[in-house]
C-alpha angles and dihedrals in degrees: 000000000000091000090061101042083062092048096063095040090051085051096047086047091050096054102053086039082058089038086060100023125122146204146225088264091057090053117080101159113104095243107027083057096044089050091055091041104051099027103039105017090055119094103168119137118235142210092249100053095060095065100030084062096037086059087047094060091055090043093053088058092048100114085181117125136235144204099237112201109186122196103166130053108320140247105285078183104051131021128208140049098270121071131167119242085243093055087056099048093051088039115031114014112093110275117252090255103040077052101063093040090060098043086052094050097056088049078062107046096037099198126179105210112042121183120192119191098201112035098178112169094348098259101117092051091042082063105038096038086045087057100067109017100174084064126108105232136183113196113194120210128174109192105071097205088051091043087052086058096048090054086049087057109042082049092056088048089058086247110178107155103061127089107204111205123193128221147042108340093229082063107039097034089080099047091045088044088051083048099054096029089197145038137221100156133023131179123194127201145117095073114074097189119119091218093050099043081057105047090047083062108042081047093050087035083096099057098040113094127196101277085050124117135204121203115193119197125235096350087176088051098103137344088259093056093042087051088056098052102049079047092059090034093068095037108137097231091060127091109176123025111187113196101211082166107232080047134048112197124200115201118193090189112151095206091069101086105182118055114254138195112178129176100209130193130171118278094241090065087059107030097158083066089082084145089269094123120039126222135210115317085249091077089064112053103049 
């Protein structure tokens, strides 16, 4: 039951999030556009994407079992502490297309020092880390069986710029923040509760410097998770706050002068907006 009771939700949320959602033709600010334009509008495929998904396949036919240990939220898909590999790679690993994004959006953003808070099967830090290879990234896991997984395939992916750490995030977030010393992306997920969304940020708030960018995972997921986006969202330190749905970006940037807050979708998914018909100023200005 749990499972569709999140599917509905997920259906209303989209809904409204399509309903507000804007374009590239809507976007006029110089990075506000560039960021649609090279993030969402590109749909190249990369080197990367080929043998991530290769590794999926084979992981979406693993009937091994692991010892899962949760610290965070919870599944609302599967119960119990047991969980095939397979399970975990339809459920819990980041989806194909979440995956490009981010990957995309790391290209963009070329950052030097990544932390990722929910590592899984290592497929969200194999694109992201892929992306910039060049990148120092940490990568947190709690479950130590999963997180043995994740090593094996990074290692298979030929992975060498991630450092994976094991343990509670509140544990292992300061030793992987003294590591890295700075921030210029962070990604959290693998912890749905609005309290503890809130507190990773305002722990990581010091590291983070004015070109950097937070993505936050499946900010619709829950009330708590939504709570805690229109939270960050107003954070006085963010300029530009930019609703993916299934992500949710913080931008710091100085140049943007008036405070934004802007749901974008492909264009493709809204092809009457061709910029014939002008929204709000505040699409302008982000």
């Amino acid at each position: 039951m749990k499972w569709i009771k999140l599917y509905f939700r997920l259906v209303l949320r989209y809904l409204q999030y399509f309903l507000s959602a804007r374009t590239r033709y809507d976007v006029h600010a110089p990075f506000a556009y560039e960021l649609a334009e090279h993030v969402l509008e590109d749909n190249r495929r990369f080197y990367a994407f080929q043998d991530i998904e290769l590794l999926r396949r084979g992981l979406l036919k693993n009937q091994d079992s692991v010892q899962i240990q949760d610290h965070g939220a919870g599944s609302l898909v599967s119960s119990g502490s047991v969980r095939q590999v397979r399970s975990l790679a339809r459920y819990s690993a980041i989806s194909p297309g979440s995956g490009a994004l981010l990957f995309r959006l790391v290209q963009f953003m070329k950052p030097q020092k990544m932390l990722e808070l929910g590592t899984s099967l290592g497929l969200s830090a194999a694109y992201q880390s892929m992306a910039a290879r060049n990148a120092e990234m940490i990568s947190i896991e709690g479950c130590p069986q999963t997180a043995a997984l994740a090593r094996q395939n990074l290692a298979k992916l030929d992975v060498r710029n991630v450092t994976l750490l094991v343990g509670i995030f509140e544990q292992q977030l300061p030793q992987a923040l003294q590591q890295l010393e700075s921030l210029d992306y962070l990604f959290i997920d693998g912890d749905h509760r609005k309290g503890a969304s809130l507190a990773y940020f305002e722990t990581c708030l010091p590291y983070l410097n004015e070109h950097s960018v937070v993505v936050l995972a499946d900010i619709h997921w829950s009330d708590g998770m939504e709570s805690a986006w229109q939270i960050l969202q107003k954070h006085e330190r963010v300029r530009l706050s930019v609703d993916l749905f299934h992500f949710g970006l913080l931008f710091f940037r100085p140049e943007i002068k008036v405070k934004s807050s802007l749901p974008l979708i492909k264009a493709k998914y809204k092809p009457w907006r061709m910029g014939f018909f002008p929204l709000s100023d505040q699409a302008h200005t982000a």
